[in-house]
PDB file of N, CA, C and O in Angstrom, chain B, residues numbered from 101:
ATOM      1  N   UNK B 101     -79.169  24.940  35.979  1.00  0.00           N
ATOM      2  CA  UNK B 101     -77.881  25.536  36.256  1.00  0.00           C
ATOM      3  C   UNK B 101     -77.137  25.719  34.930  1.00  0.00           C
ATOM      4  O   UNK B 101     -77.089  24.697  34.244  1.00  0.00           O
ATOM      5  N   UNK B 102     -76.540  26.825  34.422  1.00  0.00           N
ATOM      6  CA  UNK B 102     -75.952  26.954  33.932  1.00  0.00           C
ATOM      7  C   UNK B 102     -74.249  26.071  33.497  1.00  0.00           C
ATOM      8  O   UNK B 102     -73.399  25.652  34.283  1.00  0.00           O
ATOM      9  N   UNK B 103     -74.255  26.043  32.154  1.00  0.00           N
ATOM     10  CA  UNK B 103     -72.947  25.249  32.115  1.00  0.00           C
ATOM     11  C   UNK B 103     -71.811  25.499  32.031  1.00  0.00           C
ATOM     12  O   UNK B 103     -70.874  24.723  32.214  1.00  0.00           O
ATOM     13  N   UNK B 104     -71.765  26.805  31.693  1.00  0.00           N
ATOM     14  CA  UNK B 104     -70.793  27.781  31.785  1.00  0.00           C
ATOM     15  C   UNK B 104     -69.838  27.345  30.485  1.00  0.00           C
ATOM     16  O   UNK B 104     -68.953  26.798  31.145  1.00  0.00           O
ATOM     17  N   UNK B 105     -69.569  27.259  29.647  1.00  0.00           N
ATOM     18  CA  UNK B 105     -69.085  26.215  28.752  1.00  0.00           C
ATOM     19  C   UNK B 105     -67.098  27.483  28.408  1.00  0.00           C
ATOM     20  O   UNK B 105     -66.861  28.686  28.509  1.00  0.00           O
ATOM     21  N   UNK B 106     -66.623  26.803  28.193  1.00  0.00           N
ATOM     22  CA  UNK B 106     -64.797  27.500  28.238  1.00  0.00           C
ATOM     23  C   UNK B 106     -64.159  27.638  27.134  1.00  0.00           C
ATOM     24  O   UNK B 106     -63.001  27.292  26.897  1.00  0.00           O
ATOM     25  N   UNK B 107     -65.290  28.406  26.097  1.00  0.00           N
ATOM     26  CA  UNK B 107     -64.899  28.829  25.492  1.00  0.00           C
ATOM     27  C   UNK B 107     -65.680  29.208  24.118  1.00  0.00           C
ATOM     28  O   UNK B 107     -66.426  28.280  23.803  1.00  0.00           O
ATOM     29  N   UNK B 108     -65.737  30.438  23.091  1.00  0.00           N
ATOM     30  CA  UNK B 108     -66.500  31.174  22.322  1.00  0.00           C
ATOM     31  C   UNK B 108     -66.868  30.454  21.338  1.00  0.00           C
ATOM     32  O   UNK B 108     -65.883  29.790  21.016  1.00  0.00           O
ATOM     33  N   UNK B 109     -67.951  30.152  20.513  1.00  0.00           N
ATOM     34  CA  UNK B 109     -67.895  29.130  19.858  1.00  0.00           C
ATOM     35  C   UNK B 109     -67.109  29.535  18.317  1.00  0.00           C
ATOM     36  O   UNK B 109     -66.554  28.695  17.609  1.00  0.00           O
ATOM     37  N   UNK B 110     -67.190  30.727  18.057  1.00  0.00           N
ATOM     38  CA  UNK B 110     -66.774  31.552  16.698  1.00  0.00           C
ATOM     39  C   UNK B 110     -65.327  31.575  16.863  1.00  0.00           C
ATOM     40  O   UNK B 110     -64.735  31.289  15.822  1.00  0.00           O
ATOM     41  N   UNK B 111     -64.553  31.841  17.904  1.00  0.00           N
ATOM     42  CA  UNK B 111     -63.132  32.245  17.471  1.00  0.00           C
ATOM     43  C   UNK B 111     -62.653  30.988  18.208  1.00  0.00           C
ATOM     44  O   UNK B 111     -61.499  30.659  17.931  1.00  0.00           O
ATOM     45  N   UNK B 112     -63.317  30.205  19.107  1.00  0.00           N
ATOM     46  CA  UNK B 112     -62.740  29.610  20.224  1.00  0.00           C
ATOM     47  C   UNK B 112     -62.155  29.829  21.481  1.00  0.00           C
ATOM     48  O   UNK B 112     -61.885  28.942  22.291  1.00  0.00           O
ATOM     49  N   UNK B 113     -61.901  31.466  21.673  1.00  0.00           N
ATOM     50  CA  UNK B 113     -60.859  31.516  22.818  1.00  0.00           C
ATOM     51  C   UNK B 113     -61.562  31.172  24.303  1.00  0.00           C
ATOM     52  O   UNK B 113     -62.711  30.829  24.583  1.00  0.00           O
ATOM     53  N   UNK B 114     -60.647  31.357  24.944  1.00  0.00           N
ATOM     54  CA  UNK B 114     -61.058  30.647  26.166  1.00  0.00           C
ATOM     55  C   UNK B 114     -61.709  31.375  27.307  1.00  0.00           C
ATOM     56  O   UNK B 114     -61.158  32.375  27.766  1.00  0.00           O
ATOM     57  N   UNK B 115     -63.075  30.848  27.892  1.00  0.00           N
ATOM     58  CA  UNK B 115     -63.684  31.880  28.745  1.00  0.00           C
ATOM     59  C   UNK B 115     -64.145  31.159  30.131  1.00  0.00           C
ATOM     60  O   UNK B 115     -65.254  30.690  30.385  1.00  0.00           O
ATOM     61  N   UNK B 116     -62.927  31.202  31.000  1.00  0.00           N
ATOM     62  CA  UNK B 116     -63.058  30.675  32.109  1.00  0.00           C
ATOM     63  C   UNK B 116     -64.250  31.057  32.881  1.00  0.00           C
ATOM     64  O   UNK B 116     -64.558  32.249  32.856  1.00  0.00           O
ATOM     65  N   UNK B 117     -64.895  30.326  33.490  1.00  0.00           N
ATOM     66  CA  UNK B 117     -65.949  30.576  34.734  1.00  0.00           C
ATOM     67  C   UNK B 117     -65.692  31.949  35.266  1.00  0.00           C
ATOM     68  O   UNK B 117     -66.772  32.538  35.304  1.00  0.00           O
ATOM     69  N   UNK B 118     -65.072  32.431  35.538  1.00  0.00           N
ATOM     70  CA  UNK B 118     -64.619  33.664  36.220  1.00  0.00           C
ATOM     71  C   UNK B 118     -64.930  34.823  35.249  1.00  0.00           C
ATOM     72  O   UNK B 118     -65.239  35.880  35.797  1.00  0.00           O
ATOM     73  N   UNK B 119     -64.899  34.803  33.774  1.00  0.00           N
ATOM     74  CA  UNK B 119     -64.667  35.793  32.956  1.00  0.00           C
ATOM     75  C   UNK B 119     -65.562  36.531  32.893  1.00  0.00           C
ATOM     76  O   UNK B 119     -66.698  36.061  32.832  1.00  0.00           O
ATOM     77  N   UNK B 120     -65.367  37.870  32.886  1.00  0.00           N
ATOM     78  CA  UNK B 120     -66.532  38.873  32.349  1.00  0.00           C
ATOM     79  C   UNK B 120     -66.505  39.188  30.987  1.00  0.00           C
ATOM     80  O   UNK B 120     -66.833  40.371  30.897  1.00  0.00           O
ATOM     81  N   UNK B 121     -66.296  38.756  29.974  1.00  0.00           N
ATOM     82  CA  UNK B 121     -66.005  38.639  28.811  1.00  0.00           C
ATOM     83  C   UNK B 121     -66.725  37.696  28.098  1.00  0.00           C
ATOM     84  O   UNK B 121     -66.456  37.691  26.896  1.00  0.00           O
ATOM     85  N   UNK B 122     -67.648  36.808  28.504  1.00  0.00           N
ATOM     86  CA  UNK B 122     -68.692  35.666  27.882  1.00  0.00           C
ATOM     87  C   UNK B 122     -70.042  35.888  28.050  1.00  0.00           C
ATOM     88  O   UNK B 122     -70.634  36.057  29.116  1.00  0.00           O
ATOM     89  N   UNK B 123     -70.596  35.874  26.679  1.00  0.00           N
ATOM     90  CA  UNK B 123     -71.991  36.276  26.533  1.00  0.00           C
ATOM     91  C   UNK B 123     -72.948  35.032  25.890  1.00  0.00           C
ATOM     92  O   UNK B 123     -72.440  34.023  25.402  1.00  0.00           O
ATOM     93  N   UNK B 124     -73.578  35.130  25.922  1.00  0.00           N
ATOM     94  CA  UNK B 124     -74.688  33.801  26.180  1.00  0.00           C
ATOM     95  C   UNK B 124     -76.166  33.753  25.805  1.00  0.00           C
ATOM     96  O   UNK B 124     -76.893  34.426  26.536  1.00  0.00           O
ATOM     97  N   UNK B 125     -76.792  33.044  24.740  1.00  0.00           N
ATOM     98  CA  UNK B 125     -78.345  33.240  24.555  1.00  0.00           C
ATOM     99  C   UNK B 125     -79.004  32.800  25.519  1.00  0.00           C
ATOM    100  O   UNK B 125     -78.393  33.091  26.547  1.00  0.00           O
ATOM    101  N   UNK B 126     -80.029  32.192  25.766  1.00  0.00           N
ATOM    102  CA  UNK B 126     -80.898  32.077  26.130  1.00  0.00           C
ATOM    103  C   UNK B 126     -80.593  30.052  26.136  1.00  0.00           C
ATOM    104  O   UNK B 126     -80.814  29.340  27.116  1.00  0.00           O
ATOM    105  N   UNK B 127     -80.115  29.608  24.917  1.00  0.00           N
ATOM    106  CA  UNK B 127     -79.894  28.339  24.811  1.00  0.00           C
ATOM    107  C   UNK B 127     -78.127  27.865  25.510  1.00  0.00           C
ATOM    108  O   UNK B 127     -77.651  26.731  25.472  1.00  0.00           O
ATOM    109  N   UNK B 128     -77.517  28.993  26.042  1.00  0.00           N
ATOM    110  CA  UNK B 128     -76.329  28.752  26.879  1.00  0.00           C
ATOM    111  C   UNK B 128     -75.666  28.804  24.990  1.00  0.00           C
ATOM    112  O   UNK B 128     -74.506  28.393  25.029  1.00  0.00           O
ATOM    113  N   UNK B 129     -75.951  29.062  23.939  1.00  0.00           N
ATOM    114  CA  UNK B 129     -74.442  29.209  22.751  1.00  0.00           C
ATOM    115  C   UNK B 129     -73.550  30.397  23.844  1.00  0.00           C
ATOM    116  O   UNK B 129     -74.123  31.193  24.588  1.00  0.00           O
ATOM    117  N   UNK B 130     -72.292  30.278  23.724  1.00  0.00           N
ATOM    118  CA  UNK B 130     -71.501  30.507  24.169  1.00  0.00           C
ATOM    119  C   UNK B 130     -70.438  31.956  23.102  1.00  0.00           C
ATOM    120  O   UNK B 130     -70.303  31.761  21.895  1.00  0.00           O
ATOM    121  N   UNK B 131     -70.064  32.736  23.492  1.00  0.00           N
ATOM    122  CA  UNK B 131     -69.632  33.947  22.541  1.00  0.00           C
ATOM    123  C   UNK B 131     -68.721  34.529  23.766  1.00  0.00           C
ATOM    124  O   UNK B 131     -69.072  34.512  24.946  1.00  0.00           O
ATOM    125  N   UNK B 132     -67.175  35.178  23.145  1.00  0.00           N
ATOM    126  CA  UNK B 132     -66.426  35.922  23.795  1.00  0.00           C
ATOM    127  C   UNK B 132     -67.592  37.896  23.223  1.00  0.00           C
ATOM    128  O   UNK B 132     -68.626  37.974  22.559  1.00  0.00           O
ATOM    129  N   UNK B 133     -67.023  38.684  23.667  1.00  0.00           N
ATOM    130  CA  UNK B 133     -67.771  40.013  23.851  1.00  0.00           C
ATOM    131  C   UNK B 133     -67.091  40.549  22.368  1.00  0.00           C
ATOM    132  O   UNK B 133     -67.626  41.270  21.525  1.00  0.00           O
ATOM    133  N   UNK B 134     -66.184  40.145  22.358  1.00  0.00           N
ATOM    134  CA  UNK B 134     -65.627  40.751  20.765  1.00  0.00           C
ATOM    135  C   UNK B 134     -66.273  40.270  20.103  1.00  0.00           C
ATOM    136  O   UNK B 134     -67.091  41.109  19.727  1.00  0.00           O
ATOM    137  N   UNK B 135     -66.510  39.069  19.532  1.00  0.00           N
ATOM    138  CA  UNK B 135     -66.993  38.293  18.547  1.00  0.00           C
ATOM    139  C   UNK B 135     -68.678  38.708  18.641  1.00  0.00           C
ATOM    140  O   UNK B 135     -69.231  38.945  17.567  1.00  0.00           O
ATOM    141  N   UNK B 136     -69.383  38.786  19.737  1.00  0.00           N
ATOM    142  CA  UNK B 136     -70.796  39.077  20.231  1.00  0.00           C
ATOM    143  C   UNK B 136     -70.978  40.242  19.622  1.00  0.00           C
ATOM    144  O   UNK B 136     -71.896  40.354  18.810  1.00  0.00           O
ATOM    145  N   UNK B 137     -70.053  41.403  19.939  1.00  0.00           N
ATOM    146  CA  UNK B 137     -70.344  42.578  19.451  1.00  0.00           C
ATOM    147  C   UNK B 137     -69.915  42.819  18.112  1.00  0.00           C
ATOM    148  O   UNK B 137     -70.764  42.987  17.237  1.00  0.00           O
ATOM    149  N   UNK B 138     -68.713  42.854  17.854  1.00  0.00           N
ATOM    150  CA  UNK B 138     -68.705  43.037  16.333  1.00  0.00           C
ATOM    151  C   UNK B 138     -68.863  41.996  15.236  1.00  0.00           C
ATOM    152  O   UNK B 138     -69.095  42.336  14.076  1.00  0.00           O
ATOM    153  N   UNK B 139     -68.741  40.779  15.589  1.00  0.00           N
ATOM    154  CA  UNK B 139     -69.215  39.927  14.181  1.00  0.00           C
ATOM    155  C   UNK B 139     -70.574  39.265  14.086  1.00  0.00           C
ATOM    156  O   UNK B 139     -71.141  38.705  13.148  1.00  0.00           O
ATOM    157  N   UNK B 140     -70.941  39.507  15.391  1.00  0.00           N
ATOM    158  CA  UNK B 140     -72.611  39.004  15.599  1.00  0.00           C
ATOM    159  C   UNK B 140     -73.572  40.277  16.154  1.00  0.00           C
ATOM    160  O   UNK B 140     -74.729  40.145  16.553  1.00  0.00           O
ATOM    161  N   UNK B 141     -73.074  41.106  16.106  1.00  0.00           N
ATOM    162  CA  UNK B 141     -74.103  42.030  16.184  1.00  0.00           C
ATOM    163  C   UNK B 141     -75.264  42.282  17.337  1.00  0.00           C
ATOM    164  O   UNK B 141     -76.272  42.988  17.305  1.00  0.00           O
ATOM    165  N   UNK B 142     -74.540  41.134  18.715  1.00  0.00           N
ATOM    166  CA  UNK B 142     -75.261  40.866  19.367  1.00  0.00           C
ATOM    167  C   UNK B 142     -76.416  40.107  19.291  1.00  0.00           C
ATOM    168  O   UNK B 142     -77.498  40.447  19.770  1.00  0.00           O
ATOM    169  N   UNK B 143     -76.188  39.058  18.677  1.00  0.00           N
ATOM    170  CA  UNK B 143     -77.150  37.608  18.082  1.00  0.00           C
ATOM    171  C   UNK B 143     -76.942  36.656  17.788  1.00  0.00           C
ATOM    172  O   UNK B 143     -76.299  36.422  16.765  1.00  0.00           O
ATOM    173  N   UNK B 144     -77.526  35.504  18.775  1.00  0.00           N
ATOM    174  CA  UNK B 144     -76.701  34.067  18.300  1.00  0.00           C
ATOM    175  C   UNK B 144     -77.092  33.908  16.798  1.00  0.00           C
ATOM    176  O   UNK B 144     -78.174  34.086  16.239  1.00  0.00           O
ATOM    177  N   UNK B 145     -75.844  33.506  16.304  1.00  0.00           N
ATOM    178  CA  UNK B 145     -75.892  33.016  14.729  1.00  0.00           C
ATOM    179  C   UNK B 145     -76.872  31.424  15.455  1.00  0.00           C
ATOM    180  O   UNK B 145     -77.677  31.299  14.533  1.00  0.00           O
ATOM    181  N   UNK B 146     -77.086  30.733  16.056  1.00  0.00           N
ATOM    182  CA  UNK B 146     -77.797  29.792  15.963  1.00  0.00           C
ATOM    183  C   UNK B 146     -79.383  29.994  16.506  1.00  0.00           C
ATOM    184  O   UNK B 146     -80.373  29.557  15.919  1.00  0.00           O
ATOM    185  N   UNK B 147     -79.385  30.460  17.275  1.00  0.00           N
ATOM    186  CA  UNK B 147     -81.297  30.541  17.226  1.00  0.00           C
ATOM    187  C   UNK B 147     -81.898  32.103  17.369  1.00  0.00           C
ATOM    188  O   UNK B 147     -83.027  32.447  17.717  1.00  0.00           O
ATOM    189  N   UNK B 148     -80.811  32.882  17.000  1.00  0.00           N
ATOM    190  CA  UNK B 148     -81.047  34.679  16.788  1.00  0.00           C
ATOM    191  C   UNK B 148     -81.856  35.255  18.004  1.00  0.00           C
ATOM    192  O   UNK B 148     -82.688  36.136  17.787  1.00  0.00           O
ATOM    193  N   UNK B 149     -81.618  34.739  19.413  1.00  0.00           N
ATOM    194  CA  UNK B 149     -81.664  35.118  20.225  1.00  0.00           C
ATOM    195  C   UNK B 149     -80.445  36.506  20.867  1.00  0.00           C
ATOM    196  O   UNK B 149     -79.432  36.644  20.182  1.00  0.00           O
ATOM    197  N   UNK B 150     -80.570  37.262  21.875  1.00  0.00           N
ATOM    198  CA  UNK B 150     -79.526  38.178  21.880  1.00  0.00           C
ATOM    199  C   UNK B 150     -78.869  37.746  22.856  1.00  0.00           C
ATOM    200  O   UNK B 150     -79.369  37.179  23.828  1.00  0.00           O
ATOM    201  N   UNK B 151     -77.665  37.977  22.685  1.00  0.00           N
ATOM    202  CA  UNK B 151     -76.399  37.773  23.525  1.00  0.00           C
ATOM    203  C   UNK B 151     -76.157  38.824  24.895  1.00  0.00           C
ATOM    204  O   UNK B 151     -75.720  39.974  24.829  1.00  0.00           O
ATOM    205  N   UNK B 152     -76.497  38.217  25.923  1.00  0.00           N
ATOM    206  CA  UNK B 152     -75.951  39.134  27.342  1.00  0.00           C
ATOM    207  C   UNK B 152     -74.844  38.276  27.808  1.00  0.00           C
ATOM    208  O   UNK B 152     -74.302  37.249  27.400  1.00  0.00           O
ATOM    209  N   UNK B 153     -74.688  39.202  28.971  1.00  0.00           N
ATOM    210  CA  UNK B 153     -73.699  38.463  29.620  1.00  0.00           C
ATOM    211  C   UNK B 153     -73.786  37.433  30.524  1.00  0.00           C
ATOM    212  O   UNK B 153     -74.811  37.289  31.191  1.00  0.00           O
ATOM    213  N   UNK B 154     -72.947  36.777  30.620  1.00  0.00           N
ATOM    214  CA  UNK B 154     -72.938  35.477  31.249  1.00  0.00           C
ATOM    215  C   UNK B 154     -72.355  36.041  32.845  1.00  0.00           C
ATOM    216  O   UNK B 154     -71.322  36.659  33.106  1.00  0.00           O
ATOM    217  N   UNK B 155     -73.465  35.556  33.764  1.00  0.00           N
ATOM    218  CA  UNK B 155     -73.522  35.410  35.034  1.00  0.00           C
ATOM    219  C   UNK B 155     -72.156  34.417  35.515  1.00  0.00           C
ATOM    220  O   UNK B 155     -72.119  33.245  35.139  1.00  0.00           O
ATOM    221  N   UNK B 156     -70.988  35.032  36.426  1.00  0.00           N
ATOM    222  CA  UNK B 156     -70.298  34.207  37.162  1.00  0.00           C
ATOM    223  C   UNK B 156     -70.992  33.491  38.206  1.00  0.00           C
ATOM    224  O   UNK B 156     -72.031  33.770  38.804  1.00  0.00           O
ATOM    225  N   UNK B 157     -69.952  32.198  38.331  1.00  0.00           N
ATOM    226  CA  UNK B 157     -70.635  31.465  39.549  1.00  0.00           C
ATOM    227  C   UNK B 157     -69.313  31.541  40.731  1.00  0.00           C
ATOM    228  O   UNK B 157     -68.136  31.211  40.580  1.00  0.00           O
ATOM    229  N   UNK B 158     -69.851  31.976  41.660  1.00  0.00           N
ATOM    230  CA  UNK B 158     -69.100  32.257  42.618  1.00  0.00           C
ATOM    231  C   UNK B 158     -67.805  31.104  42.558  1.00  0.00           C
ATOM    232  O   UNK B 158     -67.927  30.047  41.940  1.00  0.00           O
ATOM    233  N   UNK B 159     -66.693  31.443  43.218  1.00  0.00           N
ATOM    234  CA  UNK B 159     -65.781  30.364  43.392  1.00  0.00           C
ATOM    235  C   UNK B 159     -66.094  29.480  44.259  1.00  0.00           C
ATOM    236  O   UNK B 159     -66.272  28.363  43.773  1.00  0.00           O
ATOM    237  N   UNK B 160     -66.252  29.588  45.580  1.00  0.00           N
ATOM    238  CA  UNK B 160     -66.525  28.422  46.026  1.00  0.00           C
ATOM    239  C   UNK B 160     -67.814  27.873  45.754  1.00  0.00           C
ATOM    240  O   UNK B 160     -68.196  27.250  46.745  1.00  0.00           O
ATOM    241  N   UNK B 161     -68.717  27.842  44.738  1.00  0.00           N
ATOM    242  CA  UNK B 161     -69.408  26.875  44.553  1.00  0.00           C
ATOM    243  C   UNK B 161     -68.812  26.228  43.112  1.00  0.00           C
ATOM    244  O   UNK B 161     -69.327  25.137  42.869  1.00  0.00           O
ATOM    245  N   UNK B 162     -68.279  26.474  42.567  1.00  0.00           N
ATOM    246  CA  UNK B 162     -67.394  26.061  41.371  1.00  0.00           C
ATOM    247  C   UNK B 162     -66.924  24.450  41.897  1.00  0.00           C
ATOM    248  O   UNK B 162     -66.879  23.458  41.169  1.00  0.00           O
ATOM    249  N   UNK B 163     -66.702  24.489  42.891  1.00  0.00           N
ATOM    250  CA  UNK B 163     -65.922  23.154  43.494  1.00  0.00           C
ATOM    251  C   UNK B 163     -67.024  21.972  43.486  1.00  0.00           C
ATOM    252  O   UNK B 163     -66.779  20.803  43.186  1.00  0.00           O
ATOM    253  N   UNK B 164     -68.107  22.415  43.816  1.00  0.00           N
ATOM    254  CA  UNK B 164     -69.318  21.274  43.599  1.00  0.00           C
ATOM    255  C   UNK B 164     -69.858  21.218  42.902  1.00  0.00           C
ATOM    256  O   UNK B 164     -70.386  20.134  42.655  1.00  0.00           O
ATOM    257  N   UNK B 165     -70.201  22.765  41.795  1.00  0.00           N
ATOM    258  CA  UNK B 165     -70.932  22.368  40.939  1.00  0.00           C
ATOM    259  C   UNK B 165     -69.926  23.485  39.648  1.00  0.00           C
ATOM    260  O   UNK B 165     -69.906  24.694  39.420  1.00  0.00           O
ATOM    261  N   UNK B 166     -69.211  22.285  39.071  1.00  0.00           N
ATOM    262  CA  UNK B 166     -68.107  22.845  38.036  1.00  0.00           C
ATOM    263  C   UNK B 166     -68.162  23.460  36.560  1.00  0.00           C
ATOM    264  O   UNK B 166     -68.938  22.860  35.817  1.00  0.00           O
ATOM    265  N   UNK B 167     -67.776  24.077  36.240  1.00  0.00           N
ATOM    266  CA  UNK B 167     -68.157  24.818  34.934  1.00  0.00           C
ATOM    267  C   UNK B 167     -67.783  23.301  33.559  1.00  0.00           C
ATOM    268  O   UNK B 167     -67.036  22.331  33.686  1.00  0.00           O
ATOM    269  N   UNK B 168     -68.317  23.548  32.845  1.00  0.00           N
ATOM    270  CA  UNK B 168     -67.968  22.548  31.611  1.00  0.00           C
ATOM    271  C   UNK B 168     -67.152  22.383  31.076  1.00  0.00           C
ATOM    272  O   UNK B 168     -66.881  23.489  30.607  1.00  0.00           O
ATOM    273  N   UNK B 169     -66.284  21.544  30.674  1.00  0.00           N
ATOM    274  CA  UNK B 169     -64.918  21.315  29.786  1.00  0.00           C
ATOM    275  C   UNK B 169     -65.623  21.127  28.326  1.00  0.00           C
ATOM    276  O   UNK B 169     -65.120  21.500  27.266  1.00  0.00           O
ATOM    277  N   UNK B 170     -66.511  20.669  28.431  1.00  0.00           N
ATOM    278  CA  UNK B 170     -66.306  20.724  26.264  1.00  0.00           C
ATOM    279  C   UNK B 170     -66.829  21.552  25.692  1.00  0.00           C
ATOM    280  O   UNK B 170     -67.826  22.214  25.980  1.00  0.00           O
ATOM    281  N   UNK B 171     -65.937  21.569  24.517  1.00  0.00           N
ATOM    282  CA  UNK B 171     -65.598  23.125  23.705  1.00  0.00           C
ATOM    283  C   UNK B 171     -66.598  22.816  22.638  1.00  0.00           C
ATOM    284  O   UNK B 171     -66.671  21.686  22.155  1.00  0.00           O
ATOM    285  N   UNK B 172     -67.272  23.677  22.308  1.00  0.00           N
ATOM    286  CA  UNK B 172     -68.193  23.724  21.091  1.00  0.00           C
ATOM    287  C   UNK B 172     -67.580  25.017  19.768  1.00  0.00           C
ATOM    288  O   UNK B 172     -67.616  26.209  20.075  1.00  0.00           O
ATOM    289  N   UNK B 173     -67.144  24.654  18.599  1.00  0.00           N
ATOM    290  CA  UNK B 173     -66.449  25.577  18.170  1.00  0.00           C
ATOM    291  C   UNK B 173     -66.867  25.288  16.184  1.00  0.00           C
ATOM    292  O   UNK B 173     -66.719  24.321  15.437  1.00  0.00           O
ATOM    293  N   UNK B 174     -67.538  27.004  15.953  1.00  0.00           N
ATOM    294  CA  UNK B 174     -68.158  26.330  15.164  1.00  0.00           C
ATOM    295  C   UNK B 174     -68.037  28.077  14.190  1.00  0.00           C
ATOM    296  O   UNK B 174     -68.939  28.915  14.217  1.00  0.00           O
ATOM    297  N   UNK B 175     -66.811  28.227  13.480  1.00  0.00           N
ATOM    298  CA  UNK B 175     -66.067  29.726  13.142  1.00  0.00           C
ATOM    299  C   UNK B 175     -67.368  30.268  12.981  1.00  0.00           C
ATOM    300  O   UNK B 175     -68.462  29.750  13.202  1.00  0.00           O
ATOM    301  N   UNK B 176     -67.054  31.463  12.533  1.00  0.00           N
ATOM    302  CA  UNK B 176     -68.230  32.496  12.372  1.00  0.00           C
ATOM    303  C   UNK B 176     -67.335  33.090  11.122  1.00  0.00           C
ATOM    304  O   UNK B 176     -66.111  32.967  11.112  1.00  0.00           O
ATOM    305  N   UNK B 177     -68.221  33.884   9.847  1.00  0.00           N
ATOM    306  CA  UNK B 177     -68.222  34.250   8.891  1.00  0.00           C
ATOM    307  C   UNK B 177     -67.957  35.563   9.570  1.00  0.00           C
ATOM    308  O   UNK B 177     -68.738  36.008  10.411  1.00  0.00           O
ATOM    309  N   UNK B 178     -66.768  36.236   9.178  1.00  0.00           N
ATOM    310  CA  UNK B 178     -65.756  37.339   8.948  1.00  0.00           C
ATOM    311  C   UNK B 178     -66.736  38.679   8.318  1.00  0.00           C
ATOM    312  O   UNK B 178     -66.202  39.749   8.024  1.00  0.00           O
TER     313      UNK B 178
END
């Protein structure tokens, strides 16, 4: 299951479970769509896998099986 993690790891902002705006390797690194597309080129800076989008998890299963609170935040070169 996915961890859904809340937030981009390069700029930090915040990407609730719900968002269509969070993109994701293969290893769950975590990226808002701005940062994915223009400062990564569509490639995790950590294992250069490509960045799609991150699958929502419905709301009511959110309640049993909850998206992640810790933030992994780790800037990205400009």
């Amino acid at each position: 299951m996915l961890e859904l993690r809340p937030n981009c790891e390069c700029c930090d902002c915040d990407l609730p479970p719900d968002s269509t705006e969070a993109r994701i390797c293969s290893f769950e690194c975590t990226f808002c769509a701005d940062c994915a597309d223009h400062r990564l080129q569509g490639l995790c800076p950590n294992c250069g896998g490509e960045l799609l989008r991150r699958p929502r998890r419905p709301a009511e299963k959110l309640a049993a099986n909850p998206a992640s609170d810790h933030r992994i935040h780790k800037p990205c070169p400009d």
